[in-house]
C-alpha positions in Angstrom: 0.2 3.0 -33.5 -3.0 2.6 -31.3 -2.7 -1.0 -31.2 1.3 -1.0 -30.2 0.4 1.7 -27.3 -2.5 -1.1 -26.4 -0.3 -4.2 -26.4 2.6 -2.3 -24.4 0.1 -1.5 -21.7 -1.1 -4.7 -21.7 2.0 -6.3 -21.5 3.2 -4.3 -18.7 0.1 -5.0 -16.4 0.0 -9.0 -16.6 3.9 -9.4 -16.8 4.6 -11.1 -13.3 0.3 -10.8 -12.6 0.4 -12.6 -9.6 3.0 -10.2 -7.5 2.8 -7.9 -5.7 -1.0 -7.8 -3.7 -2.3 -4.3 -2.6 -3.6 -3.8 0.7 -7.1 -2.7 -0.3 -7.3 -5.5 -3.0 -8.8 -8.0 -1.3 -11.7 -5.5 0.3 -12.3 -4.6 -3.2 -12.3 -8.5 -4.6 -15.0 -8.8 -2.0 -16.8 -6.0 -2.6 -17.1 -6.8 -6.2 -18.5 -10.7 -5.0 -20.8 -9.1 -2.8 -22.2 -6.8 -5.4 -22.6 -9.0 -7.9 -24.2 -11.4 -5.1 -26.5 -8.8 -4.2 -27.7 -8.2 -8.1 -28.4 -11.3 -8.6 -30.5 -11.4 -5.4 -32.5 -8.5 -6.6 -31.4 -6.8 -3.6 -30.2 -3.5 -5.2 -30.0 -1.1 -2.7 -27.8 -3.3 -1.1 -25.2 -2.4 -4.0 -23.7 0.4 -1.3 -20.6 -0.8 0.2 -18.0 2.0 0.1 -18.1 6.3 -0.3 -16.1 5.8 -3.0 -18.0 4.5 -4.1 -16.1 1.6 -6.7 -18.9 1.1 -8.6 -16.7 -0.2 -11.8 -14.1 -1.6 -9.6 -16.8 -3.9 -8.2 -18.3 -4.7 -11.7 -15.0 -5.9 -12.6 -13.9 -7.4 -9.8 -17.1 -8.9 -9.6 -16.8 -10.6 -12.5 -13.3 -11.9 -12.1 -14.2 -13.3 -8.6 -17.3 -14.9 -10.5 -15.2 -16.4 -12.6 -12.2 -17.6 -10.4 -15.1 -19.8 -9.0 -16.0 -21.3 -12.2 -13.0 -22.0 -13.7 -11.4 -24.6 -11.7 -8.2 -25.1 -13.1 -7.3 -22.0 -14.8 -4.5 -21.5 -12.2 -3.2 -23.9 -9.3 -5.6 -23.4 -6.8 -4.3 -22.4 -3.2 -8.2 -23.5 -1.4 -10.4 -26.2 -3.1 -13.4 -24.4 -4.5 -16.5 -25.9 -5.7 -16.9 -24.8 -9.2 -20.2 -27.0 -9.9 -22.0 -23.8 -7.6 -21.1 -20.5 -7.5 -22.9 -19.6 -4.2 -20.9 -22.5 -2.2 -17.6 -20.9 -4.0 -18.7 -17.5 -2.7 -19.3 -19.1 0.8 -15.7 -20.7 0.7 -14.1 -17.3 -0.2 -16.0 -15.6 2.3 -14.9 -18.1 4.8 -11.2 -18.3 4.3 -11.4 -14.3 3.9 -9.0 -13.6 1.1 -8.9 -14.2 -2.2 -6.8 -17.1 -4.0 -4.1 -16.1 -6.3 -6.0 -17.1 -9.8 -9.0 -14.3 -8.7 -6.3 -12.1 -8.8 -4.7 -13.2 -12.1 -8.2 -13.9 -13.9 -9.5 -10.0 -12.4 -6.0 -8.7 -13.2 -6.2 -9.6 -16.8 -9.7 -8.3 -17.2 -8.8 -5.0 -15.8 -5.4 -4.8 -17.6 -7.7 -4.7 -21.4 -9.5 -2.2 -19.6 -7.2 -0.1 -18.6 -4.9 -0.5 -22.1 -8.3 0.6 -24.1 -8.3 3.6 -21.8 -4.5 4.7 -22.5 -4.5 3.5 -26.0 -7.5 5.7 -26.8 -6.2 8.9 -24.3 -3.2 8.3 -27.1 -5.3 8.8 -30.0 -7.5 11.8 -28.4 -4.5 13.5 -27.6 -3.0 13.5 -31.1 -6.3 15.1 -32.2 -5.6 17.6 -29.9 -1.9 18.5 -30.3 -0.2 15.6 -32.6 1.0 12.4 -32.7 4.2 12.5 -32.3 3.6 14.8 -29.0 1.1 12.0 -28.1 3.6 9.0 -28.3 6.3 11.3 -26.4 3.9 11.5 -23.7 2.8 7.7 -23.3 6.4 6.5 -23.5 6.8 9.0 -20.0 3.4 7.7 -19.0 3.6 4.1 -19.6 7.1 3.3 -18.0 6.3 5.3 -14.8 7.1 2.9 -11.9 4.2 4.8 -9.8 1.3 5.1 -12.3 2.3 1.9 -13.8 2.4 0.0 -10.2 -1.5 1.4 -9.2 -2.7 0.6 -12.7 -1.5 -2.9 -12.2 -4.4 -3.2 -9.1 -7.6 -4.2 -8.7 -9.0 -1.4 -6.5 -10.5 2.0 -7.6 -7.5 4.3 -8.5 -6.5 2.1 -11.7 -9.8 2.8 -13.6 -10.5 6.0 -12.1 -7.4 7.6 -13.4 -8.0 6.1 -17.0 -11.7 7.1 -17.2 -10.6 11.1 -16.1 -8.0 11.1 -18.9 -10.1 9.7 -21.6 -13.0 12.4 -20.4 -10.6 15.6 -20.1 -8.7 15.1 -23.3 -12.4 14.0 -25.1 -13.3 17.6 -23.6 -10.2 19.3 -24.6 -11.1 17.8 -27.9 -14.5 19.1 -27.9 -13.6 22.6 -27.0 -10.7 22.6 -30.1 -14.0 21.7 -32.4 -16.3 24.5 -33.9 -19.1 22.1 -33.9 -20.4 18.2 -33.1 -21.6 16.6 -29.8 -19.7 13.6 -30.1 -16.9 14.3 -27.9 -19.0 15.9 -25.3 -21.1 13.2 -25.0 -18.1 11.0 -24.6 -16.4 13.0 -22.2 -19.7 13.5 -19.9 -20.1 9.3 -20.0 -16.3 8.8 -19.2 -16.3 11.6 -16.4 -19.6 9.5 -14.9 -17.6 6.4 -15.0 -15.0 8.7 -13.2 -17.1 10.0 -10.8 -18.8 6.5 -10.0 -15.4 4.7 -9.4 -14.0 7.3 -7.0 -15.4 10.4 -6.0 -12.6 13.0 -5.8 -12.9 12.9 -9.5 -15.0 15.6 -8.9 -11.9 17.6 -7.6 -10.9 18.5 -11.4 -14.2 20.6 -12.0 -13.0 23.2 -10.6 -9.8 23.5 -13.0 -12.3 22.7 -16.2 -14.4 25.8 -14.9 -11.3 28.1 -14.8 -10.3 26.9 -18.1 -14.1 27.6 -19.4 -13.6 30.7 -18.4 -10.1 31.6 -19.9 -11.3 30.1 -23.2 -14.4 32.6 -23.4 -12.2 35.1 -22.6 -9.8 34.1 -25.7 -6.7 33.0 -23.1 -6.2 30.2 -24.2 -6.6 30.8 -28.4 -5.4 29.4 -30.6 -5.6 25.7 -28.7 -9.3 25.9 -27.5 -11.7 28.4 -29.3 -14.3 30.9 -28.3 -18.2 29.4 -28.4 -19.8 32.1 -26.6 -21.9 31.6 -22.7 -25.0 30.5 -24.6 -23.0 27.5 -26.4 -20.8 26.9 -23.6 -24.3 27.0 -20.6 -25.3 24.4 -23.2 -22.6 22.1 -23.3 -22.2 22.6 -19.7 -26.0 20.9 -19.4 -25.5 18.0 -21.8 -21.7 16.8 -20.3 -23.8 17.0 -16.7 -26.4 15.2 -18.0 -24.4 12.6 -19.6 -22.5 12.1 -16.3 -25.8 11.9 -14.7 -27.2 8.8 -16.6 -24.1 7.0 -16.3 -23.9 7.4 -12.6 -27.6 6.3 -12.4 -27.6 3.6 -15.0 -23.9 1.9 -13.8 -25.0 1.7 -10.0 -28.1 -0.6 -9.2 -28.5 1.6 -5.8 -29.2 4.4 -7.8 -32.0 2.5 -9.6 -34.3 2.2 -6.5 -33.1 4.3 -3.9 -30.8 7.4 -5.3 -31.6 9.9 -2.1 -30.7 7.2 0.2 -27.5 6.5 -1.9 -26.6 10.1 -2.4 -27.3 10.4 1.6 -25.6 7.5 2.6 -22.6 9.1 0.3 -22.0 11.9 1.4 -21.9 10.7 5.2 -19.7 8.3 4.4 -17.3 10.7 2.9 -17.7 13.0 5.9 -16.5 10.4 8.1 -13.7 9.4 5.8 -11.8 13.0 6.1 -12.0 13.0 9.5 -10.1 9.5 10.0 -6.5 8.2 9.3 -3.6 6.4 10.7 -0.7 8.0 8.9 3.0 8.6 8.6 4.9 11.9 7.6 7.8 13.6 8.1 9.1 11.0 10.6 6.7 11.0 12.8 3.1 8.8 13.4 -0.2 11.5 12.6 -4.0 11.3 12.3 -3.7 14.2 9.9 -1.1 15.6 7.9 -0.5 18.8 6.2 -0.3 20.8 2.8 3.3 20.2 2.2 2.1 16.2 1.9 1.2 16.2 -1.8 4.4 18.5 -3.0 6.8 16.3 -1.2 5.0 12.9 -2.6 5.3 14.6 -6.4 8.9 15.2 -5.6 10.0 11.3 -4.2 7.1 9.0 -6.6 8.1 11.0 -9.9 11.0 9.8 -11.5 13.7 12.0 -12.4 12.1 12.2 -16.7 8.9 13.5 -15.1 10.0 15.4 -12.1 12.5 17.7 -14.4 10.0 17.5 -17.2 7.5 19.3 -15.0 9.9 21.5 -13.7 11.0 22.9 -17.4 7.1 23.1 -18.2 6.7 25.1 -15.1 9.4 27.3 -16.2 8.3 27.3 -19.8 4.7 28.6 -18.3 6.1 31.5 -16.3 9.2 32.4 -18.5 8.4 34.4 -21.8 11.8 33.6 -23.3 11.4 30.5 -22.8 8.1 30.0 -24.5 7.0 27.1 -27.1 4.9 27.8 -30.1 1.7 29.2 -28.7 -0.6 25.8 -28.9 2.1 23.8 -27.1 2.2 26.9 -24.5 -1.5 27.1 -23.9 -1.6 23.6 -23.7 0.9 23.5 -20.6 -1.2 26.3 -19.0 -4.6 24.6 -19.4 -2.7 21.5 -17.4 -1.0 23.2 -15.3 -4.6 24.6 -13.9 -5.8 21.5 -13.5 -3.0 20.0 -11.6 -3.1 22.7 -9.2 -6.6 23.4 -8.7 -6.7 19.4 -8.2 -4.2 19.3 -5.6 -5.1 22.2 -4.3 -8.8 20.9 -2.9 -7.2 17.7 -2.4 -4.9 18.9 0.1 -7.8 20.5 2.1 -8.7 17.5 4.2 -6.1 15.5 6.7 -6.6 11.9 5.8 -4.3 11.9 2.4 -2.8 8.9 0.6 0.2 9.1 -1.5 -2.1 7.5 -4.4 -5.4 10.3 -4.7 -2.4 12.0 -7.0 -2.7 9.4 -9.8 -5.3 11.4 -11.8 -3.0 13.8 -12.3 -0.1 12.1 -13.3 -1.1 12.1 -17.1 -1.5 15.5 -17.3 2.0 16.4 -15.9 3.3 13.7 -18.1 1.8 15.8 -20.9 3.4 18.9 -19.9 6.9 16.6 -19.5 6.6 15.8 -22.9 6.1 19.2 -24.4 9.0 20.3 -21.9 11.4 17.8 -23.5 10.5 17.7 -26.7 11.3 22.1 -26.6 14.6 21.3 -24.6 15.5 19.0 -27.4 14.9 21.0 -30.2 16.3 24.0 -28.2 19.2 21.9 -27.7 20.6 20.5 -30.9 19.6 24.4 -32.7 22.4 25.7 -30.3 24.9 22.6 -31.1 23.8 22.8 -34.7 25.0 27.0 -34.9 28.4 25.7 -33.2 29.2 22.6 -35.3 30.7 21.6 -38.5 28.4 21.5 -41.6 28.4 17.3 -41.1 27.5 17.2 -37.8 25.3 20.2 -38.1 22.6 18.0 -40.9 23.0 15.0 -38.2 21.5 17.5 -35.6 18.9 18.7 -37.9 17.6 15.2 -38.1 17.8 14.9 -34.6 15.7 18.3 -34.1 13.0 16.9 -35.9 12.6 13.1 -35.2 10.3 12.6 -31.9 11.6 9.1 -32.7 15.1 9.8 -30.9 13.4 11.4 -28.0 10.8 8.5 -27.9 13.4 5.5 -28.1 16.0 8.5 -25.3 13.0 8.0 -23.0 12.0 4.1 -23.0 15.7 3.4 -22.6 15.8 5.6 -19.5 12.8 4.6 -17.9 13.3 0.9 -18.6 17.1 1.0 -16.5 14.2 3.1 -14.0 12.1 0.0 -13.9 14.3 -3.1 -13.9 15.4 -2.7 -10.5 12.3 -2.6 -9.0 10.4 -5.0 -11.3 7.6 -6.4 -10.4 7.3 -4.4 -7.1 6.9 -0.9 -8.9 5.3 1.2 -6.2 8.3 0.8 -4.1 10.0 3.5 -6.7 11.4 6.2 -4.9 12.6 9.6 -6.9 16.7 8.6 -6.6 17.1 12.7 -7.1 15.9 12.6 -3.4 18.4 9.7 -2.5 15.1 7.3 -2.9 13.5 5.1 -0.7 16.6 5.3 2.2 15.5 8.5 2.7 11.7 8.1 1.6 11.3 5.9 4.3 12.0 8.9 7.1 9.2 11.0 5.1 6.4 9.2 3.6 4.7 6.1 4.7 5.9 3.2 3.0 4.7 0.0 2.1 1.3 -1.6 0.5 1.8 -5.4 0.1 4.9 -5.3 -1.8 7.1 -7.8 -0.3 5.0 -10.2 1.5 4.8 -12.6 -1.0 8.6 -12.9 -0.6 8.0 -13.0 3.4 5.8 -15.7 2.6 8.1 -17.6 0.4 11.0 -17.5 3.1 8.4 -19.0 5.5 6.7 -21.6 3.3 10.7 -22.9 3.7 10.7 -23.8 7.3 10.2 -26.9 8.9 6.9 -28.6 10.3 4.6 -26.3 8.1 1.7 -27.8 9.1 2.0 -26.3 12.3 2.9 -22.9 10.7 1.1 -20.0 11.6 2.4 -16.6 11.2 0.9 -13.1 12.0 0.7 -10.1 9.4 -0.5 -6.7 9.9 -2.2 -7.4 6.6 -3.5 -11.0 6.3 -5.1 -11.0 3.1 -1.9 -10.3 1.6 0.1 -12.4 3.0 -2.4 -15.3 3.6 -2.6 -15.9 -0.8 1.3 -16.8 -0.7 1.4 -18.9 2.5 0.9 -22.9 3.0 0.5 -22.3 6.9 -2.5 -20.3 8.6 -2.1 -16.4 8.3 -3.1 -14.5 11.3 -4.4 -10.6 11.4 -2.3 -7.9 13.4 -5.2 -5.5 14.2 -4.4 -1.5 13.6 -5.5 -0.8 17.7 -4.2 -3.1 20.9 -6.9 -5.3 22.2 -6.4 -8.1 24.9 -8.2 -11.2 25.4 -8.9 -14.0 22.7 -9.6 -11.1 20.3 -5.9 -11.3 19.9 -5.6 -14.3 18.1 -2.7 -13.5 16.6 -0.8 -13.4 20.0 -2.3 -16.6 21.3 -1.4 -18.7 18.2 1.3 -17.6 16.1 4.8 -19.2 16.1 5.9 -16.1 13.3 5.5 -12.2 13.0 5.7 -10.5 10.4 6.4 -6.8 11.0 5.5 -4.7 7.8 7.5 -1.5 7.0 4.2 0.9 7.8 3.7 -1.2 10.9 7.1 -0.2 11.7 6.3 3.0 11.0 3.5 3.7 12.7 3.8 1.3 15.6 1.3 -0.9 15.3 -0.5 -2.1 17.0 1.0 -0.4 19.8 3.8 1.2 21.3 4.3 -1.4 24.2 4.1 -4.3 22.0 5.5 -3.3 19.0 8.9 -2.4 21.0 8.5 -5.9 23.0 8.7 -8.3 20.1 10.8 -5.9 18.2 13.6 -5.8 20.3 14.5 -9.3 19.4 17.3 -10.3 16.6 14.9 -10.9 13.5 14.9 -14.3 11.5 14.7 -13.1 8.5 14.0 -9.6 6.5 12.9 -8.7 3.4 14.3 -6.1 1.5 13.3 -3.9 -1.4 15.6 -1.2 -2.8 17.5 -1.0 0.3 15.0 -0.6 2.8 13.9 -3.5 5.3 9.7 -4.2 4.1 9.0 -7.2 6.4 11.0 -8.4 9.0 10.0 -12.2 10.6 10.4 -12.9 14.2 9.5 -15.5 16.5 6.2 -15.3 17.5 4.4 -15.9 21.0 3.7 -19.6 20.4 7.1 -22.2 20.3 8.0 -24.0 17.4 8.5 -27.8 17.4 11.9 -27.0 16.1 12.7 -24.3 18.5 12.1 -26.9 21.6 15.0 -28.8 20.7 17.1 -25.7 21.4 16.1 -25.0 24.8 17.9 -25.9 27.9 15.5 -27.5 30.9 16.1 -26.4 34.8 17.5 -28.7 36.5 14.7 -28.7 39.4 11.0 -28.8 37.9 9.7 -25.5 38.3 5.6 -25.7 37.9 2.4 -25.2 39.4 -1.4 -26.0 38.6 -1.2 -26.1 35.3 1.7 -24.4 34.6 5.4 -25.7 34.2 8.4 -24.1 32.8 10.0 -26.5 30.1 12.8 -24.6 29.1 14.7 -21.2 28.8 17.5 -19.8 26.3 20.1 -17.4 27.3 21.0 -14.9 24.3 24.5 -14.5 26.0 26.0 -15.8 29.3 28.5 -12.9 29.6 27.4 -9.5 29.5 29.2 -6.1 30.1 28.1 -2.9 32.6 24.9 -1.9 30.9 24.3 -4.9 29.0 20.3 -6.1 29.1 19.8 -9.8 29.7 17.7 -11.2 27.0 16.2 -14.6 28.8 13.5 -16.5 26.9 11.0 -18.8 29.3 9.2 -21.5 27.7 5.7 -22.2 29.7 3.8 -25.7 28.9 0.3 -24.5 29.6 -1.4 -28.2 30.9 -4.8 -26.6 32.0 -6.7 -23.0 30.9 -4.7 -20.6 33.3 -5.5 -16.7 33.9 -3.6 -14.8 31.7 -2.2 -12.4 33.8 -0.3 -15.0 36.1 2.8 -13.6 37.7 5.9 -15.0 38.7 9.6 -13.5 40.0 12.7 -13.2 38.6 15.7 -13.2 41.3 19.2 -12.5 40.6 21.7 -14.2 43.3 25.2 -14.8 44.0 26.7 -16.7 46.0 23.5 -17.9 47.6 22.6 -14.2 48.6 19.3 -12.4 47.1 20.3 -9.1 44.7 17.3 -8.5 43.7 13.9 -9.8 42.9 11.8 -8.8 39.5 7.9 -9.8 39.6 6.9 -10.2 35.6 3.9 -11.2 34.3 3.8 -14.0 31.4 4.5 -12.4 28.0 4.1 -8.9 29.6 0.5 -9.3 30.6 -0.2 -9.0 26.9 -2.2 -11.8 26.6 -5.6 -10.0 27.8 -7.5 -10.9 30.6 -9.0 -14.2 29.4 -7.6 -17.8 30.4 -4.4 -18.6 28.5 -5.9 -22.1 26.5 -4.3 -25.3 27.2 -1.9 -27.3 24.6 0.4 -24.5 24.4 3.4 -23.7 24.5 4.3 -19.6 25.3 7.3 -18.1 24.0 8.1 -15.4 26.8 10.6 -12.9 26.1 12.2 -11.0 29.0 14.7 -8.5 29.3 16.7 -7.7 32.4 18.2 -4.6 33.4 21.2 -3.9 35.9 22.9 -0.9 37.0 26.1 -0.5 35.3 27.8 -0.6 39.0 26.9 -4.4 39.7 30.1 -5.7 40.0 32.1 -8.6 38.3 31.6 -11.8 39.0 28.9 -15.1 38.4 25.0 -15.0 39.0 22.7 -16.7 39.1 18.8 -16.3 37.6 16.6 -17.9 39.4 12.7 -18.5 39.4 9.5 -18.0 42.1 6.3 -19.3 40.6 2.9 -19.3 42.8 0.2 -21.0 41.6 -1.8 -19.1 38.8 -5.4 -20.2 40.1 -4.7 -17.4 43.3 -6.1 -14.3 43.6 -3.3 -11.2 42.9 -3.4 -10.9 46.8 -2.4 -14.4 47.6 -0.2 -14.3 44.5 1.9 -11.7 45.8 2.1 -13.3 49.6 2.7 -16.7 48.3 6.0 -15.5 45.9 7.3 -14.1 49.0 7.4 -16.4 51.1 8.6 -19.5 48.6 12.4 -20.6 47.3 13.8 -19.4 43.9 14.8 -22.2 41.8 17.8 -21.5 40.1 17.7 -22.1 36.2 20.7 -20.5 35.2 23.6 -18.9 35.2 25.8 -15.9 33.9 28.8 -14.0 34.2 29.0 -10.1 34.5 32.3 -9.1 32.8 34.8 -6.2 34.7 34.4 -3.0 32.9 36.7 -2.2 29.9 37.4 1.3 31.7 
């Protein structure tokens, strides 16, 4: 039964392998190819890179990044790597910045056996603890749950942590359910070490194990975990701490040479790391948010099977009539400490993800299953005291076959999966109207869907000259033929902002949206334009493609050119596009100017905007190219800018035909003799348009 549990896993994490890429990924990929650089350098105190500190992660990751180098045609490669020397490879990777898609299939894999050993063996420690058929109740919840499932899928710390604090609580639980033998402790200690050395809020569940310690001493918890006595239990106490401490020493080369450095260098780091965050809750954009946060992200990740199941195991916990046989009961008490005290000092700090609740998950899936399995039983003894005699010895076979509940639950959660297959961590609890309404609470969002962004844009035309901007590059750069750009979290101008200097395509990502990144200003410029295409998962736009800053060779054809050459030292207007000559009271005018840049101009070069009629000067509007956006550095030549304005009139300009027209000074003045030299020249018309009579 094991080795089914392990192939299921196994088969769910590679199924689809190459989609969807995680945010953090491709910092971890590189983390794990700079450790293993750095070990084979000798360098080992070099071996720091993160507070979490991913010592595991990087192993692994390490490894799989090692060999994406070395085997050259395991996969279609997206970059040409040089597999005859793994230090050029590493150069190359380092260069381009992300990680091809066969590192993430080869490091995918390799994690995937990992993390199916971990559940396959939590399966077999459990039924040593309670019994089998409890055990393969609770890894047919686990297994097909569309948010454990879609982290354990990923290369970054979460995946291994979460299996490494299951397989050392339950070989603990074990342990404690024994009169004697080491084994299990010993076990336990090395697993939680592993634990604690992949991400260190595993150290968050010691609290619960303490209470429970205590509870058992004081017989609370008899008959499921037996008295030792303080002496016995001071003593295993030493050897699991011991055990965790050799593993975390002997796993992390930092630790060889400098461990009060590391250790310092740690604990900063994690300082620093509660007091940051760019988040989104409860509709609004937050550096921190607060304890409601993990309750509400139980109630819309959980699917329906394991948010009720928790529910009824809460219940079962505080209600005496509605109490299971008394190992089964202790059992959901003993979990139900440890979920809360967990979540309890996780909620302490500001900076929370939606993912610290993994470790958890399994535990409440355990307490699911034992909810269920009563409600079942409970269930068909009510239906069997009402029915006929026939119907009444089908029932009885239903009351005692886990089997029906077993094959009940896969069925379920596979119609929960299939719609969101492969992109699992978009799930959203539909008991909370899912991700339509997720998307107003949580912050949404991590990589899922650029691949598909990518495809949509590996369609279009000229795709050499492709270059599209991303919020997160190293997702969306794997999938793409053109050049992938990075949208930077904070606004900076100058040629820092490469991504507003050379892309032809943005790429607006749900949390972007979100949040509002990278600003307000220009996130509501470049959104306020009709989209070319969006991406949608479960109902909810994910990406949403618009025309970026820099002109497409395709777009040019479009355009309609003044009649009169409008230009100045190196500067000339090529073309504009109307969205709509007619416009009703209120109506913006959405005008797009097409600049030629012929030589390096300042970036903050002005020009006016005059509506006439009739020959006669309404107003005049002095805008800066593309909203002064650009930075303060000299706009570089061989471009062509895409500049989006919108005009606003009062709703009483009457009916009739105006026309837009155009002031341009020359862009090497000063501001000063800009502003002199637009007064005093001619608007040249470019267009024209007609304000319709209101419909009141």
């Amino acid at each position: 039964m094991v080795i089914v549990v392990f192939i299921v896993s196994f088969a769910t994490r590679v199924i689809a392998v190459e989609v969807p890429i995680n945010v953090d990924e491709n910092l971890w990929l590189f983390r794990g190819l700079n450790f293993v650089g750095q070990l084979f350098s000798g360098n080992l105190s070099d071996t720091y890179f993160q507070h979490h500190p991913g010592v595991p992660t990087m192993w692994v990751n390490g490894l799989g990044m090692t060999l994406g180098c070395l085997v050259e045609n395991f996969y279609p490669p997206r970059i040409n790597l040089d597999s005859d020397s793994l230090r050029t490879c590493a150069s190359l990777l380092r260069s381009q910045n992300f990680a091809p898609l066969e590192t993430y299939v080869i490091t995918r894999w390799i994690q995937a056996i990992i993390t199916s050993g971990l559940i396959s063996v939590s399966t077999w420690l459990l039924s040593r603890v309670l019994t089998l058929k409890l055990a393969l109740i609770t890894v047919s919840i686990l297994a097909l749950e569309p948010f454990f499932l879609g982290y354990q899928r990923l290369v970054i710390t979460d995946s291994l942590q979460t299996g490494f604090m299951l397989v050392s609580v339950l070989a603990l639980f074990l342990h404690w359910r024994m009169t004697s033998g080491q084994l299990y402790l010993i076990a336990s200690g090395v697993t939680m070490g592993l634990a604690i050395a992949t991400k260190t809020t595993s150290l968050l569940v010691f609290p619960g194990l303490l209470a429970i310690a205590l509870l058992t001493e004081l017989n609370c918890v008899k008959p499921l975990f037996l008295k030792k006595g303080l002496a016995n239990q001071f003593k295993d106490v030493g050897i699991w701490s011991l055990c965790i401490l050799i593993t975390f020493i002997v796993i992390w080369p930092a630790m060889w040479v400098a461990p009060i450095e590391t250790i310092a260098r740690l604990v900063e780091d994690l300082r620093d790391e509660t007091q940051r965050g760019s988040l989104f809750f409860l509709g609004r954009s937050t550096r921190e948010v607060n304890a409601l946060f993990y309750p509400v992200v139980l109630l819309y990740r959980l699917s329906p099977i394991l948010v009720i199941g928790s529910l009824l195991s809460l219940l079962m916990s505080l209600l005496s009539s509605w109490r299971d046989e008394g190992i089964y009961q202790k059992q959901l008490i003993v979990n139900l400490i440890l979920v809360l005290s967990f979540l309890l000092v996780l909620s302490v700090p500001g900076n929370k993800l939606d993912r610290y609740i993994l470790p958890i998950i399994p535990f409440l899936a355990i307490n699911a299953a034992i909810a269920w399995r009563f409600i079942l039983q409970t269930a068909t003894q009510f239906l069997r005291s009402k029915s006929p005699q026939p119907i009444s010895h089908i029932l009885r076979f239903t009351e005692r076959r886990a089997s029906v509940l077993i094959v009940l639950i896969i069925l379920v959660k596979g119609l929960t999966l299939y719609p969101v297959f492969p992109y699992y961590i978009s799930y959203y609890n539909p008991l909370v109207r899912g991700a339509r309404t997720a998307r107003f609470v949580l912050m949404m969002g991590n990589g899922e869907a650029l691949d598909l962004a990518a495809d949509w844009l590996n369609q279009q035309v000229n795709l050499n000259e492709l270059v599209a901007a991303s919020r997160y590059r190293s997702v969306l750069g794997p999938y793409l033929i053109g050049e992938a750009l990075e949208i930077p979290r904070g606004f900076r101008g100058g040629l820092t902002q490469r991504w507003l200097r050379n892309a032809n395509f943005l790429v607006f990502y749900i949390n972007q949206v979100q949040r509002e990144i990278p600003n307000q200003e220009v996130f509501e410029y470049f959104s306020r334009q009709e989209p070319l295409h969006v991406v949608q998962l479960n109902g909810v736009d994910y990406a949403t493609i618009y025309p970026g800053p820099i002109a497409r060779p395709e777009e040019m054809q479009t355009i309609i050119t003044p009649e009169e050459a409008i230009e100045a030292d190196g500067l000339t207007l090529r073309g504009y596009t109307l969205t709509s000559d007619s416009l009703t009271p209120g109506d913006p005018l959405e005008l797009t100017l097409y600049w030629d840049i012929l030589e390096a101009i300042p970036s903050q070069t002005t020009f006016t905007l005059s509506i006439q009629q009739d020959n006669t000067l309404l107003m005049a509007i002095p805008r800066v190219i593309l909203q002064g956006f650009l930075g303060d550095d000299a706009i570089e030549t061989g471009k062509t800018i895409r500049d989006l304005q919108f005009l606003s009139f009062p709703v009483t300009l009457p009916a009739g035909d105006y026309e837009i027209a155009i002031s341009l000074s020359s862009p090497l003045l000063s501001a000063d003799e800009a502003l002199v030299d637009m007064g005093t020249s001619i608007p040249k018309t470019i267009g024209l348009f007609e304000m319709l009579p209101s419909e009141d």
